[in-house]
MARTIBA-573237 format. One record per residue (C-alpha): x, y, z. Coordinates in steps of 0.02 Angstrom, whole numbers, plus 32768, in hexadecimal, padded with zeros to 4 digits. Layout:
<pts>
XYZ...
</pts>
This chain:
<pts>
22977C572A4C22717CE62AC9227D7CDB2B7E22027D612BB0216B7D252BE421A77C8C2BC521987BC72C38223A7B712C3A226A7AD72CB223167AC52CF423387A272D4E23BC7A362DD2238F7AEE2DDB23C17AF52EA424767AED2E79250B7B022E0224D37B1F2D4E24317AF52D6924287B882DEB24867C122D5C24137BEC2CE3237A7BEF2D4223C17C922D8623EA7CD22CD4232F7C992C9422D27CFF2D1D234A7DA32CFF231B7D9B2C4822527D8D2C6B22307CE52C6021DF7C642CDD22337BCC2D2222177B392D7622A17AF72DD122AB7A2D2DDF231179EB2E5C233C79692EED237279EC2F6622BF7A402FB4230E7AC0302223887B192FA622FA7AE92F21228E7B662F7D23067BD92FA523327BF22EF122777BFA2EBE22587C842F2422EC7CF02EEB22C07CD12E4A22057CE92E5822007C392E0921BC7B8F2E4122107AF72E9421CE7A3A2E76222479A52ED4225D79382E3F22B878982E2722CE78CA2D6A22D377FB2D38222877E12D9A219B78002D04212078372D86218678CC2DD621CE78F62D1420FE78FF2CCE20DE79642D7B216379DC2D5C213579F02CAF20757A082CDB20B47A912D5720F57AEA2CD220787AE52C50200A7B3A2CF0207F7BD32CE3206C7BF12C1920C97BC72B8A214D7B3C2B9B21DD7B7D2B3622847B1E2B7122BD7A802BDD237A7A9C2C1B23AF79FC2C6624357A202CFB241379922D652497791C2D79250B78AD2DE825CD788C2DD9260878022E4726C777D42E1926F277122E2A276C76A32DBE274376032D6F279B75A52DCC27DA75FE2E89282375D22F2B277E75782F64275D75232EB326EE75422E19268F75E32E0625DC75FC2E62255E75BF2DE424D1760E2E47253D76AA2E39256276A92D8E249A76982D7C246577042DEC24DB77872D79249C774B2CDF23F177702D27240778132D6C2467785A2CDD242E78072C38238677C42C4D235B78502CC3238278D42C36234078572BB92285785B2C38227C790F2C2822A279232B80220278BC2B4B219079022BB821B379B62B9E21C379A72AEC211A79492ADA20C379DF2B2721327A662AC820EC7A012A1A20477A472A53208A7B122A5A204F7B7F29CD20F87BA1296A21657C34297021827CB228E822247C4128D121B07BAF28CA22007B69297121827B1E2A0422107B002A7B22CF7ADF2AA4231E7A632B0C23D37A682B44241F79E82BAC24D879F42C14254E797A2BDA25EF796C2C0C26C0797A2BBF26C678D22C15265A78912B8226F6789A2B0E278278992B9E274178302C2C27C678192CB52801778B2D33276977702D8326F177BB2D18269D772C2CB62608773A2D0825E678062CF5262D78042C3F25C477692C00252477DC2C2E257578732BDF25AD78142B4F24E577E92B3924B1788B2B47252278BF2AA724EE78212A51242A785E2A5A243279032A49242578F7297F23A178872963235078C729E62369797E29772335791D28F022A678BC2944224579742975228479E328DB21D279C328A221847A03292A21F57A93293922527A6629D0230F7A7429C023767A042A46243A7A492A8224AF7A092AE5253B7A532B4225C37A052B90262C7A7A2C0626F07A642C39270B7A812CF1268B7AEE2D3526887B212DFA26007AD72E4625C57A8A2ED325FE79D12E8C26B17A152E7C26A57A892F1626B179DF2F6F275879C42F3F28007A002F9D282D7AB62F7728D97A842F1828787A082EA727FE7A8B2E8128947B032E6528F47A972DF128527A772D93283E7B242D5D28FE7B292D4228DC7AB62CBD28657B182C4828C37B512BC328697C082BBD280A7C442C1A28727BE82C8F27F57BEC2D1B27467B892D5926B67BA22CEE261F7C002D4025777BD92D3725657C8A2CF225C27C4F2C6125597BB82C3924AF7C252C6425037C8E2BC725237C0B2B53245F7BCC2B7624287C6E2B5A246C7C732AB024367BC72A7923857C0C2AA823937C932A4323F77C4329B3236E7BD0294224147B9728E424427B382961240C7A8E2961244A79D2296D24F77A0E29AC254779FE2A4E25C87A942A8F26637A822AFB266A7B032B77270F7ADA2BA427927B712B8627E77ADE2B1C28117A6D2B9D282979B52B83282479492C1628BA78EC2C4728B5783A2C7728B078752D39
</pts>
């Protein structure tokens, strides 16, 4: 799948990931839409990039369809990558009792039906592209999580939706191989962004201490890389990645 000239929708674009690989997208030709919650860095973004921002709540169907009309407007829809997300930390049981269950929803929401919404709608328009020379009409990616496999103290909430995300992301392959859409996931380690950037320095520190090699935070950079290739890669399909510099999380 090419990029130049190309539509693509990345939702949480203003920020983290989202932000790399719109930034990567638009430095290799091709024309993004960034979905997100955050309007002002939304914009700002957008008009780095030369791109366009839309206000979405990526589990509302109306802002998801709206989003995905806005890019069809632009040209050829080639590629959903879904960076939106939410990681609240909260234990089963805690100090004040059980867990949240609006929390736990409201996660759940966000980060599995939200992907889930977006999916649909952008693949039911990218059935309607005229085929590649590979035969492909579009690619989706969606951002998992290492917490999927190795959810810690506190994470039951974040690595339930992460965990669903890997489940669907080979039917979902399978589902579309008809109409020549391939569906990836990726699921990245520990990755500086602005969710961990809200943690104390030393935590962040000993984080990165923990990657086996490169023993460091991942970059956006380096998951705007790894999209790039599963773009430009029609062998990959139905698979999810670690991006993890072989870490595996610790119970805390």
């Amino acid at each position: 799948m090419q990029i130049q000239d190309r539509v693509f929708i990345v939702t949480g674009g203003a920020s983290g990931l989202g932000e790399g690989t719109a930034r990567m997208l638009a430095a290799n030709g091709g024309k993004v839409v960034i979905a997100d919650m955050n309007a002002e860095r939304g914009e700002a973004v957008a008009r780095e990039i030369d791109g366009v921002y839309l206000r979405c709540d990526v589990s509302n169907e109306a802002d998801g369809q709206a989003v995905v009309e806005k890019a069809l407007s632009l040209g050829k829809l080639a590629g959903l990558v879904n960076c939106a997300g939410i990681a609240p930390a909260e234990k089963t049981v805690g100090k004040n009792g059980p867990h949240n269950l609006a929390v736990y929803t409201k996660t759940i929401m966000v980060n599995l039906v939200g992907t889930f919404n977006m999916i649909r709608l952008a693949s039911d328009a990218m059935c309607k592209n005229e085929p590649e020379s590979t035969g492909e009409r579009g690619v989706l990616i969606s951002t998992a999580s290492v917490a999927a496999y190795d959810g810690q103290i506190g994470q039951a909430a974040y690595a339930a939706s992460k965990g669903g995300v890997v489940g669907m992301t080979l039917p979902i392959a399978r589902d579309l191989a008809r109409n020549g859409i391939r569906n990836m996931t990726i699921a990245p380690g520990i990755f500086g962004t602005p969710m961990l950037f809200t943690m104390p320095q030393e935590v962040q520190d000993a984080l990165a201490a923990g990657v086996p090699f490169p023993s460091r935070l991942g970059k956006p950079e380096d998951y705007a890389k790894l999209v790039k290739h599963i773009l430009e890669n029609d062998m990959l399909n139905g698979e999810v990645i670690r991006l993890d510099g072989a870490i595996r999380m610790a119970p805390k």
